[in-house]
N, C-alpha and C positions, 0 to 999 in steps of 0.2 A: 240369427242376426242378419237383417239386411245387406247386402253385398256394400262396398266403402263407407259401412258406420264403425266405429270404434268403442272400445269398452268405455263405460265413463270415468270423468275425471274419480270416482270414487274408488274405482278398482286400481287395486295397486299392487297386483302381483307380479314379485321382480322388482320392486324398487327400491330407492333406498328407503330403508324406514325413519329415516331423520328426515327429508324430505315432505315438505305437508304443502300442496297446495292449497290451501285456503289461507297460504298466509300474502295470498294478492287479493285477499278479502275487497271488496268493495262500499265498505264502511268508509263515512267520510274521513273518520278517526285512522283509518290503516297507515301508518306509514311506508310500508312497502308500497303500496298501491303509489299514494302521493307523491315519490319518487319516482317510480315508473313511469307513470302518466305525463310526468314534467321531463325524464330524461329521453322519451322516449317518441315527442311529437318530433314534427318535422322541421321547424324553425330550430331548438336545439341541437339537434343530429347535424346541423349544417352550420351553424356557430361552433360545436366542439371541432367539427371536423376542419373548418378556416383557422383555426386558433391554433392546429396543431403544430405548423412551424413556425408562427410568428404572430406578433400581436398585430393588432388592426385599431386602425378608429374606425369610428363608427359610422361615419360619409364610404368608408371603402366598404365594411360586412353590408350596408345596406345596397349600398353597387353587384358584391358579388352574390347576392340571395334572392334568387328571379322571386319577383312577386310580395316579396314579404314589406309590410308597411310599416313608416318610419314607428307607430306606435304598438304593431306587434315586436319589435326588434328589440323595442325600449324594454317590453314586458318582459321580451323571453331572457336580456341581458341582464335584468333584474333579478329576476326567476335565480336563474345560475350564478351568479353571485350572492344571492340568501345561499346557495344549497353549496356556497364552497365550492364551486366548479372553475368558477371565473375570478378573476378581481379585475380588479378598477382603477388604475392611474391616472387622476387630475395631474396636470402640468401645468404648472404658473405661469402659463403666457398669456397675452390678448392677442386673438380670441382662447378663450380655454380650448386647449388640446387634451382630451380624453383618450385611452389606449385601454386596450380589454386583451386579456391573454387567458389561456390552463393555468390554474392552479397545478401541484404537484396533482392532488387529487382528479382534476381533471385529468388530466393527464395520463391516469391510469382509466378513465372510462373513456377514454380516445384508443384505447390498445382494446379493450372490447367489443368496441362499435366497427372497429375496423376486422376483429373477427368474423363481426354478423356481417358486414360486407362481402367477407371473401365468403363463408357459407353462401350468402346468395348468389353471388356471381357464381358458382360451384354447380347450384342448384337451377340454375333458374328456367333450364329446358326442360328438366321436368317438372319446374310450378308449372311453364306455360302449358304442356302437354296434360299436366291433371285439369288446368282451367278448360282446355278446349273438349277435353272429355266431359266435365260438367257441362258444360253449354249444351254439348249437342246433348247429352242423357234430357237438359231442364227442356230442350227445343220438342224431343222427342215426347216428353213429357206432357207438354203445351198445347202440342198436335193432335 
């Protein structure tokens, strides 16, 4: 085996045997997929993570989310509220005041994401340290 390739996803000696990945199938039909892909871009991860201690309108999430546009924000608040993450408070004033918060259920994939956070801040000298060894191996490679 070539020096940093891995067994493939097929070999699964040592694992648990309940475990199957294939169940992040890439069928449109998957629903595991369909939620990953949705809780997992970059506009949501920073919607759950603003929501975590307080609700927001929607003039402030789009202040505090560099970059993102008033019609991705609309999507992604939509998104997470089909999938139970988020809800939605209309308030009967003029002008309509809208408020978006965690559900309970969000709530608990705010305590996950926050673990993948600390894994990477944990990790992340040596992500940089395997990128910079890639580089130069692909530099070396090039040459």
């Amino acid at each position: 085996m070539e020096d940093g390739t891995f067994e493939s996803l097929g070999y699964r000696e040592g694992t648990m045997d309940d475990y199957d990945v294939r169940q992040w199938d890439t069928r449109e039909d998957c629903e595991v997929r369909q939620i990953l892909d949705r809780i997992a871009d970059k506009w949501s991860l920073l919607v759950i993570a603003l929501l975590d201690c307080e609700s927001l309108r929607f003039t402030q999430l789009r202040r505090e989310i560099d970059g993102v546009s008033q019609r991705m924000l609309s999507v992604t608040l939509r998104q997470l509220e089909r999938d139970g993450l988020v809800s939605r408070t209309v308030h009967p004033v003029v002008p309509p005041r809208v408020d978006y918060a965690l559900t309970p259920l969000g709530r608990t994939l705010h305590e996950t994401i926050k673990s993948l956070v600390t894994w990477t801040e944990a990790h992340q000298q040596e992500i940089a340290a395997a990128r910079a060894a890639y580089d130069r191996r692909r530099e070396m490679m090039e040459a």
